[in-house]
LUMFILO-536454 format. One line per field, with one value per residue: x, y, z of N, C-alpha, C, CB in turn; residue number from 1. Coordinates in nm, 2 decimals. Last residue first. Glycine has a CB too. Layout:
% LUMFILO-536454
n.c1: X, ... $
n.c2: Y, ... $
n.c3: Z, ... $
ca.c1: X, ... $
ca.c2: Y, ... $
ca.c3: Z, ... $
c.c1: X, ... $
c.c2: Y, ... $
c.c3: Z, ... $
cb.c1: X, ... $
cb.c2: Y, ... $
cb.c3: Z, ... $
seq: NUM, ... $
***
This chain:
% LUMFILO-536454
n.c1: 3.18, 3.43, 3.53, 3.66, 3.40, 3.25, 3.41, 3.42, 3.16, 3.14, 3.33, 3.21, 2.95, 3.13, 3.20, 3.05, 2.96, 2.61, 2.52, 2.33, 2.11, 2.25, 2.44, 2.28, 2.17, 2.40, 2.51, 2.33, 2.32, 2.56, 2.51, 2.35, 2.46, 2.70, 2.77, 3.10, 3.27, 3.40, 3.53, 3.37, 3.46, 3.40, 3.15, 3.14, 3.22, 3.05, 2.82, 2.86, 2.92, 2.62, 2.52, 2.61, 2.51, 2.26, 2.27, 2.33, 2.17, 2.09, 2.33, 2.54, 2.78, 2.84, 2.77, 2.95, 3.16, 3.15, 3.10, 3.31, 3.48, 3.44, 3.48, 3.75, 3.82, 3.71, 3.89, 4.13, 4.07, 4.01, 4.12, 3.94, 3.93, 4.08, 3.95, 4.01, 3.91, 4.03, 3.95, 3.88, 3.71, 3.47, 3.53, 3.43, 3.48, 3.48, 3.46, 3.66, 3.91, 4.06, 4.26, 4.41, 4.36, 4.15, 4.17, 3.93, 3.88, 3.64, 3.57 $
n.c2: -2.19, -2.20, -1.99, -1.85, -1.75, -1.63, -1.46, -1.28, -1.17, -1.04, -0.84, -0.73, -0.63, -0.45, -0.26, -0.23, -0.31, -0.28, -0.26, -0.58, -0.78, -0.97, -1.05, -1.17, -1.35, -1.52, -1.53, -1.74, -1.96, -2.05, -2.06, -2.30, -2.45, -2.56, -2.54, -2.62, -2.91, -2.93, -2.85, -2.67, -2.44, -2.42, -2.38, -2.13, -1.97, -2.04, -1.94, -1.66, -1.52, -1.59, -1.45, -1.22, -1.15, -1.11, -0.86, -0.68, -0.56, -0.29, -0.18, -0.09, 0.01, -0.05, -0.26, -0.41, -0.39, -0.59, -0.82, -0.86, -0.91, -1.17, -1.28, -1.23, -1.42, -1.65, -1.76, -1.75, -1.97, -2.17, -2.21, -2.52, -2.81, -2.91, -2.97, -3.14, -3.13, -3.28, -3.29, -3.44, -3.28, -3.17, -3.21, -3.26, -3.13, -3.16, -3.03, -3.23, -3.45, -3.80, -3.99, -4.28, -4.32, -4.35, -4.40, -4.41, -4.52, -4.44, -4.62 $
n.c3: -3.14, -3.06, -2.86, -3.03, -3.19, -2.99, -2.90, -3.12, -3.14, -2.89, -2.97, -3.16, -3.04, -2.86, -3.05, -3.36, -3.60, -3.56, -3.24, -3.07, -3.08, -3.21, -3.04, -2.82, -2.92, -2.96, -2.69, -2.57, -2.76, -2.67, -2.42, -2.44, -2.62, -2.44, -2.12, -2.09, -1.96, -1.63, -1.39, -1.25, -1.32, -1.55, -1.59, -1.47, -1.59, -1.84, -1.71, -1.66, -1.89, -2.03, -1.86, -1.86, -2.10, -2.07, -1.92, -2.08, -2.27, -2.13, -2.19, -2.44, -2.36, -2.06, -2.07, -2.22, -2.18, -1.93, -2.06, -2.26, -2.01, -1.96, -2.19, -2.21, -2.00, -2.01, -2.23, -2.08, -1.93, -2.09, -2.39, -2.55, -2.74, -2.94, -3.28, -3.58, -3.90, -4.16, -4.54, -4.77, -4.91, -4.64, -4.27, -3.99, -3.71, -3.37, -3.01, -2.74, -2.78, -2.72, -2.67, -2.84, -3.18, -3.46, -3.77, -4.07, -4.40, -4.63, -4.95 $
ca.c1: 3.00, 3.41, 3.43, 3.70, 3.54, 3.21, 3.40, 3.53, 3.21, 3.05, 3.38, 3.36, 2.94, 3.07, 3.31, 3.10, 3.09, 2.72, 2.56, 2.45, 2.13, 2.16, 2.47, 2.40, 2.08, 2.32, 2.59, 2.32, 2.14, 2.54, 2.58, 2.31, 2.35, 2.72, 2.64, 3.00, 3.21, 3.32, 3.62, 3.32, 3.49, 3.62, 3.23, 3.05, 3.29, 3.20, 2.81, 2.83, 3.03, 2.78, 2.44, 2.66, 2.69, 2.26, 2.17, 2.42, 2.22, 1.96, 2.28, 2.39, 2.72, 2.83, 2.71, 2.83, 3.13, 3.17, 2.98, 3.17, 3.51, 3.47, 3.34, 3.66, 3.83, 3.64, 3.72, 4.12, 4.10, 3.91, 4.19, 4.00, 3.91, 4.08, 3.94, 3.96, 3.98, 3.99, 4.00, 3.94, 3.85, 3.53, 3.42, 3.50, 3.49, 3.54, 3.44, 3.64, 3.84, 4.01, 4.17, 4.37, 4.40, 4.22, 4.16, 4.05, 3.87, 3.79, 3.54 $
ca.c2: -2.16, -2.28, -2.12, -1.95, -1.81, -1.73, -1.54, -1.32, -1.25, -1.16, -0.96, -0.81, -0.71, -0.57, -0.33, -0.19, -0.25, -0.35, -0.21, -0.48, -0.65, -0.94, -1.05, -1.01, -1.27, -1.45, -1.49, -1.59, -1.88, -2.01, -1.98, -2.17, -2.40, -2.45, -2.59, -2.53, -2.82, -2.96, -2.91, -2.79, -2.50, -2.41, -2.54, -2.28, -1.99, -2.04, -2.08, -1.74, -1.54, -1.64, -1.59, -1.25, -1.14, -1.23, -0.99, -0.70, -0.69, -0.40, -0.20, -0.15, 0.05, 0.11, -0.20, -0.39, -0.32, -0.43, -0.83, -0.85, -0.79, -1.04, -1.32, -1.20, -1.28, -1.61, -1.72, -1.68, -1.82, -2.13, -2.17, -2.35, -2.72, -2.95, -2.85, -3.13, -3.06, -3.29, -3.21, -3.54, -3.31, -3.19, -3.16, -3.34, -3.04, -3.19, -3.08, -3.11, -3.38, -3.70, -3.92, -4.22, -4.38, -4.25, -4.48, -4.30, -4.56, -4.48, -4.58 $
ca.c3: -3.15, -3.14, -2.81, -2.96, -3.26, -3.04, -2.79, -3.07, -3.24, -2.91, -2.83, -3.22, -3.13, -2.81, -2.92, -3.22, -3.57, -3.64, -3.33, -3.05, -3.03, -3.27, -3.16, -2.84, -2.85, -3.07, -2.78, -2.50, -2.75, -2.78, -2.44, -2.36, -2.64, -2.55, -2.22, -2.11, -2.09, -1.75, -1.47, -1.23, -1.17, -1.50, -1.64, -1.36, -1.44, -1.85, -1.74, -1.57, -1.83, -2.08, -1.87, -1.78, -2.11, -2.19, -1.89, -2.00, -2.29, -2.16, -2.05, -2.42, -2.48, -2.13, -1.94, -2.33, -2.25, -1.88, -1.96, -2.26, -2.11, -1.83, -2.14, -2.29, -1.96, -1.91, -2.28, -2.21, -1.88, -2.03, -2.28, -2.53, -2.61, -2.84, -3.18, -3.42, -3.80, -4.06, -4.42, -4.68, -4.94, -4.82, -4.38, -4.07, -3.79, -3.47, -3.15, -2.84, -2.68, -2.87, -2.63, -2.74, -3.08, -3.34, -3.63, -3.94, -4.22, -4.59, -4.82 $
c.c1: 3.00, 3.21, 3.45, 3.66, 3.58, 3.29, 3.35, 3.53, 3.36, 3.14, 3.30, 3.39, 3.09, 3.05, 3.21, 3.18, 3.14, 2.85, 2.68, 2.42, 2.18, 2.10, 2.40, 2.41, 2.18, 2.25, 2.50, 2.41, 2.22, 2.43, 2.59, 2.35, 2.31, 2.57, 2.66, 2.86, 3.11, 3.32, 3.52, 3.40, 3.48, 3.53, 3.40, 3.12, 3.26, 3.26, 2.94, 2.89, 3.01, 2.91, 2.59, 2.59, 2.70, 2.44, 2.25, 2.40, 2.32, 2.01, 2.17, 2.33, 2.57, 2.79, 2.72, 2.71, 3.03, 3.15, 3.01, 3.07, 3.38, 3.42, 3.33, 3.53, 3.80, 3.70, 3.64, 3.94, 4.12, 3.92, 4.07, 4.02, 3.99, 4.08, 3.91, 4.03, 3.88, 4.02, 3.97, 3.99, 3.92, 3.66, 3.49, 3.44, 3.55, 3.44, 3.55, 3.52, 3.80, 3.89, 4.17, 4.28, 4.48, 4.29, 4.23, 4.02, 3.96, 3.79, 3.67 $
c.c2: -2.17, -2.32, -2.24, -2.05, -1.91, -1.84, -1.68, -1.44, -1.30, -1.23, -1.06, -0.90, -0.80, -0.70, -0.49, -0.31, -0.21, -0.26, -0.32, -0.44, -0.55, -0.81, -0.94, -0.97, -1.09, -1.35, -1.42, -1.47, -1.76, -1.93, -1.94, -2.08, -2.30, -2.41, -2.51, -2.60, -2.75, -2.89, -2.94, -2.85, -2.62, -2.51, -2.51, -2.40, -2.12, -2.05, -2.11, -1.87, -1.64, -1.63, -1.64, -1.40, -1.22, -1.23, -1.11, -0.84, -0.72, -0.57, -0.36, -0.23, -0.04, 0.14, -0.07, -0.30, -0.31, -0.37, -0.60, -0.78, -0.73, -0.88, -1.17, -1.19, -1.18, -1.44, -1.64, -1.66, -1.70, -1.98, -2.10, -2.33, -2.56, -2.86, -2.93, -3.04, -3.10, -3.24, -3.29, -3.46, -3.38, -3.23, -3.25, -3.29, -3.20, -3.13, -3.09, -3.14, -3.27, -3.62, -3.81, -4.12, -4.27, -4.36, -4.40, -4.39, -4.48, -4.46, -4.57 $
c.c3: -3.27, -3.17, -2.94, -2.91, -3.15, -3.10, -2.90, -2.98, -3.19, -2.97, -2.82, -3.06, -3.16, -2.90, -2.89, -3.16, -3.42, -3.62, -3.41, -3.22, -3.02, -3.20, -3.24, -2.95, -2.88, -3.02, -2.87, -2.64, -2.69, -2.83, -2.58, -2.43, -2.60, -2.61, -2.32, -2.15, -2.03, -1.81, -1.60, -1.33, -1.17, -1.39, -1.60, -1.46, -1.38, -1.74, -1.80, -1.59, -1.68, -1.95, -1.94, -1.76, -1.97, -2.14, -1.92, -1.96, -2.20, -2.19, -2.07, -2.30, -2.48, -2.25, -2.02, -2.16, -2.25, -2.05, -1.92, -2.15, -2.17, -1.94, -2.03, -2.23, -2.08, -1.93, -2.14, -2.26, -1.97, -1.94, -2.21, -2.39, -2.59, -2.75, -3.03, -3.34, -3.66, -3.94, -4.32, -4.56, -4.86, -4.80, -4.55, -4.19, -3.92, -3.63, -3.27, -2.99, -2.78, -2.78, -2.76, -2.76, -2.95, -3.24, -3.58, -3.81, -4.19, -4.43, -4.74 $
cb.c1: 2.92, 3.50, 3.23, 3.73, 3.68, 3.14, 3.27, 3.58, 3.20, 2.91, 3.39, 3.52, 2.87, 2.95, 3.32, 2.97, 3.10, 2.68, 2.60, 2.62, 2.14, 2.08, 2.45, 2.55, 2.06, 2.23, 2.67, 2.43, 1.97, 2.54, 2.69, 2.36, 2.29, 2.83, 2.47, 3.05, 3.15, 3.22, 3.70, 3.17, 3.40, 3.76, 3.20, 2.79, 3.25, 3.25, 2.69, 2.70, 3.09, 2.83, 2.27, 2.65, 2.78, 2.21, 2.03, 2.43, 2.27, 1.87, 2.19, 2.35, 2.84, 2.96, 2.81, 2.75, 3.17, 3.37, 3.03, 3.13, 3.60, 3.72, 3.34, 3.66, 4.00, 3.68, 3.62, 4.22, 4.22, 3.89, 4.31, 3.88, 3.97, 4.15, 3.79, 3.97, 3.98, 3.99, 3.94, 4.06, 3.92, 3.53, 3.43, 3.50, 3.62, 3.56, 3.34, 3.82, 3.93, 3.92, 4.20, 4.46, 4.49, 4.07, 4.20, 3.98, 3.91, 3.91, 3.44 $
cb.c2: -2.02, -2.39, -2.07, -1.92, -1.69, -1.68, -1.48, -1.23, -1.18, -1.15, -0.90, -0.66, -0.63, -0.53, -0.19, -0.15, -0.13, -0.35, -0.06, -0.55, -0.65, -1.05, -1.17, -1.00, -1.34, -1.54, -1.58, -1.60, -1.97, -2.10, -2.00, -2.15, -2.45, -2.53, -2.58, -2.43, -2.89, -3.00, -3.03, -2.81, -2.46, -2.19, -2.58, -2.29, -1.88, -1.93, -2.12, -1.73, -1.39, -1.51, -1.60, -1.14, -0.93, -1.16, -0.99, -0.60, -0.70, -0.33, -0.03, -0.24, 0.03, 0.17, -0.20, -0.63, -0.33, -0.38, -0.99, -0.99, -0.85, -1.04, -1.50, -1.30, -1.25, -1.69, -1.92, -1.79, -1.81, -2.25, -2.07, -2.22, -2.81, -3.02, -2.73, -3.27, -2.88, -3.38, -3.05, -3.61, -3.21, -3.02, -2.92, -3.48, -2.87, -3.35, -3.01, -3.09, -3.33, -3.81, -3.87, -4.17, -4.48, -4.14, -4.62, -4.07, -4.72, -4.36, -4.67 $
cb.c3: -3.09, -3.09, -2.80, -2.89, -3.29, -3.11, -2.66, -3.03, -3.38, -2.98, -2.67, -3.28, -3.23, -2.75, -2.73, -3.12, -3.66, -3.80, -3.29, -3.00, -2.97, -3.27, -3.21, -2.80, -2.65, -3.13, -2.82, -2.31, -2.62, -2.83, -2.39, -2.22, -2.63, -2.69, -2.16, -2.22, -2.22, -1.75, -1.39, -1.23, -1.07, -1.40, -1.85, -1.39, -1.32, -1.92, -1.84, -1.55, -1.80, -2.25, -1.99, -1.69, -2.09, -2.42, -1.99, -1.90, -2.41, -2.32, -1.99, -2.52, -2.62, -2.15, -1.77, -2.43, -2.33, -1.80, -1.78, -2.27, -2.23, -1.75, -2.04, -2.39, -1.91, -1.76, -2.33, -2.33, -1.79, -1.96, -2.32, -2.58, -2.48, -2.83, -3.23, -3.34, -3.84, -4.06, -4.39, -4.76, -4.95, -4.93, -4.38, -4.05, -3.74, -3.45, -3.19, -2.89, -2.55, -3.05, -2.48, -2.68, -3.15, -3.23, -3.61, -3.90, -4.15, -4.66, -4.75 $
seq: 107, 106, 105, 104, 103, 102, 101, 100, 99, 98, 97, 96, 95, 94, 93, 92, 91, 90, 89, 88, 87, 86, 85, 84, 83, 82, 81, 80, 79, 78, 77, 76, 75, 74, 73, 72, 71, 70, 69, 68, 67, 66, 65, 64, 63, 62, 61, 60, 59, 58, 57, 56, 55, 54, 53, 52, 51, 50, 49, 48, 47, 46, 45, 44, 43, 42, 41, 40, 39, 38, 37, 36, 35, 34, 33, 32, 31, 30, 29, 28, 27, 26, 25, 24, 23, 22, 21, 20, 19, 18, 17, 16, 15, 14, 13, 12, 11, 10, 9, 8, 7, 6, 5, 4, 3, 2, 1 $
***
């Protein structure tokens, strides 16, 4: 058995998988996921109106955790992301800025 002793702050999820890897993910550039999130919300006006909805539940709850210096509810946003996911054309603009938001988020 084997022991890891952190010492100070540890932010973010973590990722402890096989072989002894260990990855911790300390948070993302929140002006980096808001101007994706921005991006989302105008592509997907021109290529699927109907999901504009779901883009702006994500770019919402990304302005509302800057402001309020907290995490996202990643469920939300995670439930708004798939919703797109699952809406959009395989290969289009939107579907790669879902799948791009998701990466960073770490969804």
């Amino acid at each position: 058995m084997s022991t890891f002793n952190f010492h100070g702050d540890i932010n973010g999820p973590t990722n402890i998988g096989d072989h002894g890897r260990i990855e911790v993910n300390h948070g993302t550039d929140a002006a980096q996921s808001l101007r994706l999130a921005a991006e989302l919300v105008e592509r997907l006006r021109a290529e699927n109106p109907p999901l504009v909805a779901q883009a702006e539940v994500v770019r919402g709850e990304l302005a509302r955790a800057e402001q309020e210096g907290a995490a996202p509810d990643r469920g939300r946003v995670r439930s708004a992301l798939d919703t797109i996911s699952v809406g959009v054309a395989a290969g289009s603009g939107g579907l790669a800025l879902a799948q791009e938001l998701s990466r960073v988020l770490g969804l």
